[in-house]
Residue, then its C-alpha position, 0 to 999 in steps of 0.5 A: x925324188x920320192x913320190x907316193x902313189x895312193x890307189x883309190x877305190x871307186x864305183x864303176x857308175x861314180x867312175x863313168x859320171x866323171x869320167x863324162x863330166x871331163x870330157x863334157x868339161x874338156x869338149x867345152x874348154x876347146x870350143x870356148x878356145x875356138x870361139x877365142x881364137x876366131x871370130x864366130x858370128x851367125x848367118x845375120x852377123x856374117x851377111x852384116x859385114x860381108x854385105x851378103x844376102x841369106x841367099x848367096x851364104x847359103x850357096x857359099x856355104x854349101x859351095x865351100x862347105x862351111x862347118x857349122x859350130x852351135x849355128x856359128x860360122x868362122x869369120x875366117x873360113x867365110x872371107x876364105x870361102x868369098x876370096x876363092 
């Protein structure tokens, strides 16, 4: 199995504006796949249907330390945090 290997010039700012926009890219691609996975709602969607008052989220939330993803919760992580 012969493969080639080419060696490519390129400039150091042309080298760092990609190598940004892979990561933004990638960093991008593994959020969406989070969001996929689970169900990510905010703080009114959340208290919707858990019947829970912006007030007792709050106290939840900082009891549990809920992470908080582009001002998204883990629907997940909440019933977690009210079964404990």
């Amino acid at each position: 199995m012969n493969q080639a290997i080419e060696i490519v010039q390129i400039e150091k700012t042309a080298l760092e504006k990609l190598l940004y926009r892979v990561a933004k890219q990638a960093s991008a691609d593994a959020l969406a796949e989070r969001a996929e996975q689970e169900e990510m709602l905010n703080i009114a969607q959340l208290c919707e249907r858990t019947g829970l008052t912006r007030h007792t989220f709050a106290a939840l939330r900082d009891k549990h330390r809920l992470k908080c993803t582009g001002g998204k919760y883990s629907m997940a992580e909440v019933r977690n945090a009210i079964n404990a």
